[in-house]
C-alpha positions as CSV (number, residue, x, y, z in Angstrom):
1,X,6.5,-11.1,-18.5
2,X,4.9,-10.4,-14.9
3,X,8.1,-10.3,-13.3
4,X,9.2,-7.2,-15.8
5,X,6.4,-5.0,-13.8
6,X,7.4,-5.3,-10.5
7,X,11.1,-5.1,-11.0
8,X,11.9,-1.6,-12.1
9,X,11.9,0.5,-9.8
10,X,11.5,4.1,-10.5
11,X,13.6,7.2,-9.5
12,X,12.0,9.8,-7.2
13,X,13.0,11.6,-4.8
14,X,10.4,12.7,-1.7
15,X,10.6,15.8,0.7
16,X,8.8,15.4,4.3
17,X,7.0,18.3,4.8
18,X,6.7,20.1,8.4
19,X,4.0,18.3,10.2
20,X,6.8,17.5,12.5
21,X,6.1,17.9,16.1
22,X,10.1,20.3,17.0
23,X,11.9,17.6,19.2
24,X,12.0,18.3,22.7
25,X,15.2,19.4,24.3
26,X,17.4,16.2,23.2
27,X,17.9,14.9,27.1
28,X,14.1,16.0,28.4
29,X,11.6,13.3,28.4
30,X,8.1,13.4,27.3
31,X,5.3,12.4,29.4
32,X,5.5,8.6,27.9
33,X,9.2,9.0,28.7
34,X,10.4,9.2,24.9
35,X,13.3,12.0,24.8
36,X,12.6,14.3,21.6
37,X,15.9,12.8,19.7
38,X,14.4,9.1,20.1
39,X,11.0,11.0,18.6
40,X,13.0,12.2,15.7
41,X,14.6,8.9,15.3
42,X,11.2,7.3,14.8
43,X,9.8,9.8,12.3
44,X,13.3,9.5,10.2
45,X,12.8,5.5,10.1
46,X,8.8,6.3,9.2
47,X,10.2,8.7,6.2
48,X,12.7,6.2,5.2
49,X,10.0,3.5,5.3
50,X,7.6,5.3,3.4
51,X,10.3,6.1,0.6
52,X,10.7,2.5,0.4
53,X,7.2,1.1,-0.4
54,X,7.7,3.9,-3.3
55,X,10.8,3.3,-4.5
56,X,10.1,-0.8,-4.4
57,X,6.8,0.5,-6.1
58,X,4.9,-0.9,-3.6
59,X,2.7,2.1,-3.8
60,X,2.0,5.4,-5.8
61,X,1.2,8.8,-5.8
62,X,-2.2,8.3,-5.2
63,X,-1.5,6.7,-1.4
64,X,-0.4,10.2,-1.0
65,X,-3.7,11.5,-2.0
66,X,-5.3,9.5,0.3
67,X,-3.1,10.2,3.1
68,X,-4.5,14.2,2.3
69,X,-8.2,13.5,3.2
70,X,-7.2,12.8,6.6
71,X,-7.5,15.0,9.0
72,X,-8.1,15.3,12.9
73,X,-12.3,15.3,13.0
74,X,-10.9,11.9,10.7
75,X,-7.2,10.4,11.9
76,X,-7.6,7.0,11.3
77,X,-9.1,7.6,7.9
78,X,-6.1,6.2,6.0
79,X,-5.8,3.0,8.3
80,X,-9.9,2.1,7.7
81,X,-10.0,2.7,4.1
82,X,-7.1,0.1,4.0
83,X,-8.6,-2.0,5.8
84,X,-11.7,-2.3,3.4
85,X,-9.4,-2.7,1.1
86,X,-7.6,-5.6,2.1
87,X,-11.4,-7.2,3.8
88,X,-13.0,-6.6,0.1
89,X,-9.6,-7.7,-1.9
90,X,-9.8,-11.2,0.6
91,X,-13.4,-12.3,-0.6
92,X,-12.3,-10.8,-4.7
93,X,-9.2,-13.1,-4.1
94,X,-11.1,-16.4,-2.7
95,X,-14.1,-15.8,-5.6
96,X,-11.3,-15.2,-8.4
97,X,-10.0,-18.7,-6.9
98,X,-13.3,-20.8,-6.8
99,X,-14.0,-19.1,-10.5
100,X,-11.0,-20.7,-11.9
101,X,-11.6,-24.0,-10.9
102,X,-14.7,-24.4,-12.5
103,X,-15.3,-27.0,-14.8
104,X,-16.5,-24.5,-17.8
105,X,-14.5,-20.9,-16.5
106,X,-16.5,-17.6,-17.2
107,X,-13.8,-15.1,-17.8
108,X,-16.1,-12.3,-18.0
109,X,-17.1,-13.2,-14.5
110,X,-13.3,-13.4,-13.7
111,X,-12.6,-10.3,-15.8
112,X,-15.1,-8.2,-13.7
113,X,-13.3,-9.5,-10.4
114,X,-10.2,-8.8,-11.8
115,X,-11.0,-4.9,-13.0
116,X,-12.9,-4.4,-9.2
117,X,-9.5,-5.5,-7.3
118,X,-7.7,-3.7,-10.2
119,X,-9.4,-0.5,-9.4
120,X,-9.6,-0.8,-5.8
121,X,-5.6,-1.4,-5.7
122,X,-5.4,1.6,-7.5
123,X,-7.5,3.8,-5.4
124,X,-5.5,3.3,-2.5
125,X,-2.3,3.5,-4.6
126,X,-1.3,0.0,-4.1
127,X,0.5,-0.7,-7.6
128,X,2.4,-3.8,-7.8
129,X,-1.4,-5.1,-7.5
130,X,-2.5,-3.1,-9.5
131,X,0.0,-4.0,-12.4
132,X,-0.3,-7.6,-11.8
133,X,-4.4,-7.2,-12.0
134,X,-3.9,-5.3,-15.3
135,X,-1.6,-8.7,-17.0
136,X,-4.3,-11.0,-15.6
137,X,-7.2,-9.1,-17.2
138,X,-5.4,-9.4,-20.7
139,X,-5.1,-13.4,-19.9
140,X,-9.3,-12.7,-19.2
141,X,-9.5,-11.1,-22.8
142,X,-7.6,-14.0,-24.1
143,X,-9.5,-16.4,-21.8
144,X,-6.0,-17.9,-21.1
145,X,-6.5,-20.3,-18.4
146,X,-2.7,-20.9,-17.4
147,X,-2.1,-17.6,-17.7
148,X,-5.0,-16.6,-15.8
149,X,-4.0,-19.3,-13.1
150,X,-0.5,-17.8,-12.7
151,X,-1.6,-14.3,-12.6
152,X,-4.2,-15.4,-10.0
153,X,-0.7,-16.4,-7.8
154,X,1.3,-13.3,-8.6
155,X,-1.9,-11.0,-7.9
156,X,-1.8,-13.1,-4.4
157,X,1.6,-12.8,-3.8
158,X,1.4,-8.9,-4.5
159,X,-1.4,-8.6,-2.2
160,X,0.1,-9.9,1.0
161,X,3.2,-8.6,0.4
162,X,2.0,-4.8,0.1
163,X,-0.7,-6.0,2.9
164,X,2.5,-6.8,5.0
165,X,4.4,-3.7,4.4
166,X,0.6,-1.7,5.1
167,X,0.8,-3.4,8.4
168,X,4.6,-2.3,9.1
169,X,3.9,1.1,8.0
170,X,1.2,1.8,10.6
171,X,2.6,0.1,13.0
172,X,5.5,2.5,13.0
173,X,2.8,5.1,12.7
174,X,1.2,4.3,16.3
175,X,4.5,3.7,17.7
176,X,5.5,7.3,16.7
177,X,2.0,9.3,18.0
178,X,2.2,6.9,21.4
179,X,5.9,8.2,21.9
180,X,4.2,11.9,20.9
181,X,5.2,12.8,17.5
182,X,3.5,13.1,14.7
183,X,3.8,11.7,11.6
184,X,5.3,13.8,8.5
185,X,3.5,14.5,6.0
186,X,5.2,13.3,2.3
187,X,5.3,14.1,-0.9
188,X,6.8,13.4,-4.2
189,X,9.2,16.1,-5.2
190,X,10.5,14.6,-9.0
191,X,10.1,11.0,-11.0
């Protein structure tokens, strides 16, 4: 049953929109001595990164949301609202775990754990958690200990794995603006 949600992946396709800085001349350097086809090189391999954590439906349309309340007075607003994600998702995860191994389990304390990290997840588009967190809050309802228990692992296992792939993303994202591109802005052109 959990495995069902994560393994479909859907059919989109995505456009990167000109927020490209032109390559330079392909042979001139910049001044971190990046020539404009290596820059272009980079921004492809972000684009076809990015496409990825959709099409492995790591994330959703609203990470693209997000992504459009940045701007320059703002530029690292994507990259700190993450990160309160994943430092407030760390203490949901480690209370969710000391709930369920209480003697006598309150799975309306659970439940509410559950729905915050479920709506969190969704707010910064992060979906494979937010899938899992919606089969573990039906385990709540039934107050489904196993169940629970196992969702508790695939809700883990979601998190660091879209933490990971967060972490890859922006890395590629600093390597790209210190060799003095910018990053393309995406969006979703058809499901």
């Amino acid at each position: 049953m959990l495995e069902s949600l994560f393994s479909t992946p859907k059919i989109c396709q995505f456009k990167a929109t000109s927020s490209f800085v032109t390559p330079h001349t392909p042979l001139s350097l910049n001044r971190q001595g990046t020539t404009g086809m290596e820059v272009g090189q980079m921004q492809r391999r972000l684009v076809e990164f990015t496409k990825s954590l959709f099409m492995e439906g790591f994330l959703d349309g609203q990470f693209l949301q997000l992504q459009q309340l940045q701007d320059e007075s703002n530029p690292d607003f994507v990259v700190e609202v993450v990160s309160l994600f994943f430092q407030d998702s760390e203490k949901l995860l480690n209370d969710l775990t000391l709930a369920l191994e209480q003697q006598n389990v309150d799975f309306k304390r659970v439940d509410a754990h559950v729905h915050q990290l479920k709506g969190s997840s969704s707010s910064i588009g992060a979906q494979r958690v937010k899938n899992a967190c919606v089969v573990f809050r039906n385990f709540c309802e039934e107050q489904n200990l196993e169940g629970c228990m196992r969702c508790l692992q695939q809700v883990k296992q979601e998190f660091y794995l879209v933490k990971n792939k967060f972490e890859t993303l922006f890395t590629l994202e600093q390597q790209l603006v210190a060799a003095g591109g910018s990053i393309p802005t995406m969006e979703i052109t058809s499901f």
